[in-house]
C-alpha positions in Angstrom: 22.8 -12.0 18.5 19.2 -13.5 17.9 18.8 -16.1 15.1 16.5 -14.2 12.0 13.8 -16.0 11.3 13.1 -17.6 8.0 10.6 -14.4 6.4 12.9 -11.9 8.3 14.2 -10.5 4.8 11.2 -10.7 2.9 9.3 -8.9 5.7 12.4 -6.3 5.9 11.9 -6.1 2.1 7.9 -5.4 2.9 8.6 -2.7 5.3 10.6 -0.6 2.9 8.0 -1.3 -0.2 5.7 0.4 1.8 8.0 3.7 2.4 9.6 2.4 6.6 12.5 2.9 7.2 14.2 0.7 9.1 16.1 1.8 11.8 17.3 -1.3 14.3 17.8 -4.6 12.6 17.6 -6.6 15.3 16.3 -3.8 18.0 17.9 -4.4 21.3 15.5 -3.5 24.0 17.2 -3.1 27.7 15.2 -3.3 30.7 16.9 -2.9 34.0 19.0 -6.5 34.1 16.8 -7.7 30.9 18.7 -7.5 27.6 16.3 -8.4 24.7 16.0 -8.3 21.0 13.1 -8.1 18.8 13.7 -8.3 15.2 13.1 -4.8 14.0 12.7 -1.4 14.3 10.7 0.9 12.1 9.9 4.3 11.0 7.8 6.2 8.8 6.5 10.2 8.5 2.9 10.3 8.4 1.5 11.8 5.1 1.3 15.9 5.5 2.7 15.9 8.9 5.8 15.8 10.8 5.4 13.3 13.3 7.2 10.2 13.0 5.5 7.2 13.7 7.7 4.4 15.4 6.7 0.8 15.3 8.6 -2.5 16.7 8.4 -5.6 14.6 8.9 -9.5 16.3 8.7 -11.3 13.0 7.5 -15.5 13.5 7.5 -17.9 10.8 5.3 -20.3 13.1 7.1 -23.5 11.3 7.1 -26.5 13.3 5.3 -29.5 14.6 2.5 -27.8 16.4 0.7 -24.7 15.6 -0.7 -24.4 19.1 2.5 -24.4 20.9 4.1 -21.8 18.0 1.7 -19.5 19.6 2.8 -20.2 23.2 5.9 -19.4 22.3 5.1 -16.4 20.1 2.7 -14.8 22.5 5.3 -15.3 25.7 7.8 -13.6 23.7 5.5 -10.9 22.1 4.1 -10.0 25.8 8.0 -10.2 27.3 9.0 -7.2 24.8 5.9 -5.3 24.9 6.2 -5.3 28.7 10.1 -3.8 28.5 9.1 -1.8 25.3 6.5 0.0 27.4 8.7 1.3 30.1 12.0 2.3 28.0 10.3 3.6 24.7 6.9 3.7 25.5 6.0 5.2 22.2 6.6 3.0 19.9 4.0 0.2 19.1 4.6 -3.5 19.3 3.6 -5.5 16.0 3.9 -9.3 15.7 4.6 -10.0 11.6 3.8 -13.5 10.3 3.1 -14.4 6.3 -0.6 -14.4 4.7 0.1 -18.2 4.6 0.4 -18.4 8.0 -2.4 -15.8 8.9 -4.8 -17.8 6.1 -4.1 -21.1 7.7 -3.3 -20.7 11.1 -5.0 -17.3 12.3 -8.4 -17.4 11.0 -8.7 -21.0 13.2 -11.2 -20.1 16.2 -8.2 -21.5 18.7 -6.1 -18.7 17.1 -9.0 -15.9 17.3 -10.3 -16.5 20.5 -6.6 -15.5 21.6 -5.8 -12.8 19.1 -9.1 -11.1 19.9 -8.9 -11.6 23.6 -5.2 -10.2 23.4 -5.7 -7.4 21.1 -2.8 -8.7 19.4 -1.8 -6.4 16.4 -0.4 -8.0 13.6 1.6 -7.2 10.3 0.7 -9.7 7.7 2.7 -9.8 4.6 3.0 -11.6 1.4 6.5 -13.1 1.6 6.8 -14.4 -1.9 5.7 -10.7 -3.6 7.6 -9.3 -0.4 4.2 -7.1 0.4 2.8 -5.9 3.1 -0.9 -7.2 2.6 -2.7 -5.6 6.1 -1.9 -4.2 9.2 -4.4 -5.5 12.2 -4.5 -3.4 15.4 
């Protein structure tokens, strides 16, 4: 079983603030001889309607000695899962999650954008201390 990282709870709290419901907590995603986990799986019923929107959460904390290598590590893993993700539930969307600490600090740094925009990367940032989704970025 994965190690949670350090805002996994106070993202999970986030999530069902905002009306998810989580579903998979870690989500195993299987992929031929790949077995993989990302940290969560979500769900929500769109307002007025009956479809169920399904999301996939990898939640970083992006603590460590370098920033820049954080990334590496976050994008490798994000792209891994959203690879599998796209051929066993090919519905549901893949959101990285990181705190609006991290996004104020580390994000909005032009070595951060140029990837983030080049990637489309969507993001869930939330407020870990109010345990608050602040924005979603697709």
């Amino acid at each position: 079983m994965p190690r949670k990282d350090q805002i996994h709870d106070a993202v999970r709290n986030a999530l069902l603030k905002d009306g998810w419901t989580i579903t998979d907590d870690p989500f195993r995603i299987v992929y031929e001889d790949a077995d993989v986990y990302a940290d969560l799986r979500i769900v929500k019923t769109e307002a007025g309607a009956s479809i169920q929107r399904a999301l996939v959460i990898e939640i970083k904390s992006f603590i460590g000695y370098s920033p820049l290598h954080n990334l590496e590590i976050a994008l490798g893993q994000y792209e891994l899962y959203r690879i599998y993700l796209e051929s066993v539930a090919p519905d549901d969307k893949l959101y990285l999650a990181v705190s609006a600490t991290t996004y104020a600090e580390q994000f909005t740094r032009p070595a951060f954008t140029v990837v983030l925009q080049e990637k489309r990367l969507p993001l869930l940032v939330v407020d870990t201390g109010r345990e608050e989704v602040v924005r979603w970025i697709n």
